[in-house]
Backbone as CSV, one residue per row, in Angstrom:
resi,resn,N_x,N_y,N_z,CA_x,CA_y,CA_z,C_x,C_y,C_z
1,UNK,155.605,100.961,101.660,156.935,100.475,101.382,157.945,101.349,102.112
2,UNK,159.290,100.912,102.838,160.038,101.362,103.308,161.505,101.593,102.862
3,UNK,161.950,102.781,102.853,163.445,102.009,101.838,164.377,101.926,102.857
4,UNK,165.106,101.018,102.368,166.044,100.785,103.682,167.625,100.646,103.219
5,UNK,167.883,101.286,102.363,168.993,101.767,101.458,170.097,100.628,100.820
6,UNK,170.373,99.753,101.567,171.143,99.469,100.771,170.660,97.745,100.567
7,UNK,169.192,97.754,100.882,168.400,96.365,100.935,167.699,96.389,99.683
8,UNK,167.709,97.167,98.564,166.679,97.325,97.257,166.122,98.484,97.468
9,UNK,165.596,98.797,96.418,164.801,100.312,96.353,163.524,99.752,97.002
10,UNK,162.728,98.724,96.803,161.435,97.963,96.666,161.328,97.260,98.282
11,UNK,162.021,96.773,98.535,162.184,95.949,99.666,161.259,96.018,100.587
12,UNK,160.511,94.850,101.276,159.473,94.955,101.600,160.299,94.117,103.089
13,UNK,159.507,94.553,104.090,159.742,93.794,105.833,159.337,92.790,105.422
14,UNK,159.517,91.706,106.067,158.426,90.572,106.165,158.113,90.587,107.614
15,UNK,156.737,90.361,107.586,156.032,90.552,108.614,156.136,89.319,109.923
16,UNK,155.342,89.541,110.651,155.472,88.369,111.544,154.538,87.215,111.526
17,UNK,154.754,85.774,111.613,153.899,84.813,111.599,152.577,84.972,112.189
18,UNK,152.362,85.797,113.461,151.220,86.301,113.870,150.131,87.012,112.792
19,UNK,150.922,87.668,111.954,149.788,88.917,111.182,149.373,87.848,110.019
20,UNK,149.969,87.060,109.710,149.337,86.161,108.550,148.118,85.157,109.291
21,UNK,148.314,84.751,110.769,147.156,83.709,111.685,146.239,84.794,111.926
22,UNK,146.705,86.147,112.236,145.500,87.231,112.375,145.040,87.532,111.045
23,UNK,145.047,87.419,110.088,144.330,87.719,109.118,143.302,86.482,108.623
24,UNK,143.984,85.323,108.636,143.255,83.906,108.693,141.990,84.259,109.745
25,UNK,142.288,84.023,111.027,141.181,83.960,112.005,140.071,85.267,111.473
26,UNK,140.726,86.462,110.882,139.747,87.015,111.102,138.760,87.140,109.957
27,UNK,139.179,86.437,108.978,138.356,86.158,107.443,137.579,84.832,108.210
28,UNK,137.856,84.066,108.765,137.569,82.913,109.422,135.746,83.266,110.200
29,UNK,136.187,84.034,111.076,135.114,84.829,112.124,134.154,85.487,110.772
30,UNK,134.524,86.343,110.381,134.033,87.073,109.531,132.774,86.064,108.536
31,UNK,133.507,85.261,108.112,132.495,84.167,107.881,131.659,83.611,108.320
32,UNK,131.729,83.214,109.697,131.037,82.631,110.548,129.842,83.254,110.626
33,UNK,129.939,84.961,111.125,129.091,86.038,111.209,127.896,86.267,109.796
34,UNK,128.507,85.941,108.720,128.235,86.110,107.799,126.963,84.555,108.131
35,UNK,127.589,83.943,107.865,126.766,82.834,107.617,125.954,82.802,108.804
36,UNK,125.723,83.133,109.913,124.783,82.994,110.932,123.590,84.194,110.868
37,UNK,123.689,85.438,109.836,123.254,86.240,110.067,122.441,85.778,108.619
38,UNK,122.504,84.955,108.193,122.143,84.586,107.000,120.769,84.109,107.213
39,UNK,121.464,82.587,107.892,120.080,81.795,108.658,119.534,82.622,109.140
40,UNK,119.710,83.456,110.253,119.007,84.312,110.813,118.075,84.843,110.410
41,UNK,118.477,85.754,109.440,117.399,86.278,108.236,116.507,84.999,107.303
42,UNK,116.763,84.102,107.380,115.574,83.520,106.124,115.110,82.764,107.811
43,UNK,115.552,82.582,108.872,114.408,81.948,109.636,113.452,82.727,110.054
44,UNK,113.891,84.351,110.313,112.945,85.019,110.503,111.768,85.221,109.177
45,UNK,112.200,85.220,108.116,111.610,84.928,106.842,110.345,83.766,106.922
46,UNK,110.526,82.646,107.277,109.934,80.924,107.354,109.549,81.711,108.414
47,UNK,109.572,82.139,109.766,108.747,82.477,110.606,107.099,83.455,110.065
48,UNK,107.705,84.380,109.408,106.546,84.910,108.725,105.629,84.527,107.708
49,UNK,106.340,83.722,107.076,105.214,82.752,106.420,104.485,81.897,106.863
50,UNK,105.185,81.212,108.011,104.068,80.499,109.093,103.112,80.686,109.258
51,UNK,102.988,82.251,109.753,102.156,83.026,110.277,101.657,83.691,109.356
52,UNK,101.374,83.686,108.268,100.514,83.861,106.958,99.809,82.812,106.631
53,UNK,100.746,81.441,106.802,100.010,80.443,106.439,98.971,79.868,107.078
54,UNK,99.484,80.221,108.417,98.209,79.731,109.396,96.872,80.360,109.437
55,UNK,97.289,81.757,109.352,96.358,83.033,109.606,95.287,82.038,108.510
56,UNK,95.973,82.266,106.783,94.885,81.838,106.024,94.351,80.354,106.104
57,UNK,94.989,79.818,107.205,93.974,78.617,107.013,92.739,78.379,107.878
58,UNK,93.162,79.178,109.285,92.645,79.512,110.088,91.242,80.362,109.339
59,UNK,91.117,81.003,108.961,90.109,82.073,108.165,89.681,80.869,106.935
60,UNK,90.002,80.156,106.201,89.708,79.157,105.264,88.428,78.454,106.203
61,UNK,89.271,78.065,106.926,88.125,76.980,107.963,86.921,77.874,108.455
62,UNK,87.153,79.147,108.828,85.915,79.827,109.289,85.211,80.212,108.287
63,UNK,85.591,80.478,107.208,85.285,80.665,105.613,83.881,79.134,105.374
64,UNK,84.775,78.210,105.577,84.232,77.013,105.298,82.880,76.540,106.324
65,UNK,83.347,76.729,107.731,82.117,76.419,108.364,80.824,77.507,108.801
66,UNK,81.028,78.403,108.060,79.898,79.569,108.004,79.034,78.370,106.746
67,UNK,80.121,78.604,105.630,79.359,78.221,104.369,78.597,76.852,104.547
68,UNK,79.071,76.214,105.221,78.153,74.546,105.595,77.379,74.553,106.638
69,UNK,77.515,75.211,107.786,76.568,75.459,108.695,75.724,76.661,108.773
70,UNK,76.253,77.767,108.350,75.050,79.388,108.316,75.626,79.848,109.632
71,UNK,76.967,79.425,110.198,77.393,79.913,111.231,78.505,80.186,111.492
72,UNK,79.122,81.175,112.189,80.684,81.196,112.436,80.716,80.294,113.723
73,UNK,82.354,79.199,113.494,82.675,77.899,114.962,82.674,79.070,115.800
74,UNK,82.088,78.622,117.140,81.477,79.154,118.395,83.053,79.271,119.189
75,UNK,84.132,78.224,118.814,85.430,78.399,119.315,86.942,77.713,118.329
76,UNK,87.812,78.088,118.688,88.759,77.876,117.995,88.397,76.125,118.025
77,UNK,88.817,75.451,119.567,88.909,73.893,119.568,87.987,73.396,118.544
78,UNK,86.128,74.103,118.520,85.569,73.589,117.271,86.213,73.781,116.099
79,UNK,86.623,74.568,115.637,87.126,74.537,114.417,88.679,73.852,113.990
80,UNK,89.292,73.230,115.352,90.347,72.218,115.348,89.889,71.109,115.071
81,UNK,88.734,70.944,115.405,88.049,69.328,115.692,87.391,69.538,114.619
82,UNK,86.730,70.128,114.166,85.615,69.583,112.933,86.370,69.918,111.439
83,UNK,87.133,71.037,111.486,87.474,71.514,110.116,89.126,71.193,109.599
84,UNK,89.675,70.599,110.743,91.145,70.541,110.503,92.368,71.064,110.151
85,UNK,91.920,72.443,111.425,93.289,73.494,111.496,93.721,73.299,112.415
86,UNK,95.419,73.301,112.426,96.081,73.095,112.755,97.412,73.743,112.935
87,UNK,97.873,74.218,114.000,98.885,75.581,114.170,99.741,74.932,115.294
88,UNK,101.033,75.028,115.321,102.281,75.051,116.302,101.537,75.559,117.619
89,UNK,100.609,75.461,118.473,100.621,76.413,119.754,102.045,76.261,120.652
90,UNK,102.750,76.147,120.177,104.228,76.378,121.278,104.378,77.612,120.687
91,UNK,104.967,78.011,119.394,104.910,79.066,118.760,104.036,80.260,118.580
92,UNK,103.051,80.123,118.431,102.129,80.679,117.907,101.126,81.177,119.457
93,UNK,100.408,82.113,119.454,99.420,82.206,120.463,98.210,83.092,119.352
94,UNK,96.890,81.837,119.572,96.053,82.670,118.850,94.460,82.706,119.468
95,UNK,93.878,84.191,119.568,92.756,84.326,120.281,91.739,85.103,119.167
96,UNK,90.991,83.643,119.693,89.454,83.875,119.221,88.678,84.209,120.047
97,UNK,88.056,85.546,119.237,86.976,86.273,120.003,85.708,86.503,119.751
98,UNK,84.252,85.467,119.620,83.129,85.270,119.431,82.782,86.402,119.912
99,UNK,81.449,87.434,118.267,80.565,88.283,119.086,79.680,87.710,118.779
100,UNK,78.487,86.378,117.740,77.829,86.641,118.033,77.747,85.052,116.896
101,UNK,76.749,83.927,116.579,76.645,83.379,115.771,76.782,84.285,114.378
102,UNK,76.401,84.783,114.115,76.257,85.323,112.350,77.768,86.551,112.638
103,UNK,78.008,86.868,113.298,79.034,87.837,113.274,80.440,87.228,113.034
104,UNK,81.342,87.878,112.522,82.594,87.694,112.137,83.162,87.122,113.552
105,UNK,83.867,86.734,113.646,85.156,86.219,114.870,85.854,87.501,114.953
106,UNK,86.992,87.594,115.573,87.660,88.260,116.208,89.023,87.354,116.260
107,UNK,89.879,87.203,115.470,91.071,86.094,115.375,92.558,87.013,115.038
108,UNK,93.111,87.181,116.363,94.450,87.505,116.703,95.443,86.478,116.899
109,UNK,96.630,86.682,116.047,97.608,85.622,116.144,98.627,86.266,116.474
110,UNK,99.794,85.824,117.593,100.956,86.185,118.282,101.658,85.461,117.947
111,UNK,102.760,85.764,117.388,104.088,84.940,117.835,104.684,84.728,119.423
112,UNK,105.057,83.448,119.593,105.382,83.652,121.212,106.953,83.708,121.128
């Protein structure tokens, strides 16, 4: 507060039409930021569950065709085609690595 003597003890400037549009715009922005950093965070969120979800279905199916055949699928495409997993490959990059019929796989999943 400024006193300006013979304008009130209290007397306040009034400011300029600018500082009231600068305070608008910048609660405005401020929001924007807010809300984009939002999505941001829960898509990266839904991204990681993807990739949980797949992982375990991916392992379900190899789970499954050991138990019906006495074998681990020899390749991923078999286990697309016979067991019905199914993953985004635009997204996703995942490598299967056969050591041996009775041996575990080797199943790395990337986000791309």
């Amino acid at each position: 507060m400024k006193y300006t003597g013979n304008k009130g003890r209290f007397y306040h400037e009034k400011r300029g039409i600018g500082y009231g549009i600068f305070i608008k715009i910048l609660v405005f922005v401020s929001a924007i930021i807010l809300f984009y950093k939002g999505i941001e965070n829960l898509s990266d969120k839904t991204s990681k569950e993807q990739a949980k979800s797949m992982e375990k279905a991916i392992w379900h199916g190899i789970t499954q065709c050991y138990a019906i055949e006495g074998r681990y699928p020899q390749s991923l495409e078999y286990l697309k085609k016979e067991y019905g997993v199914q993953y985004d490959s635009d997204k996703f990059f995942v490598d299967y690595q056969v050591q041996g019929e009775n041996i575990v796989p080797d199943v790395t999943i990337i986000e791309k």
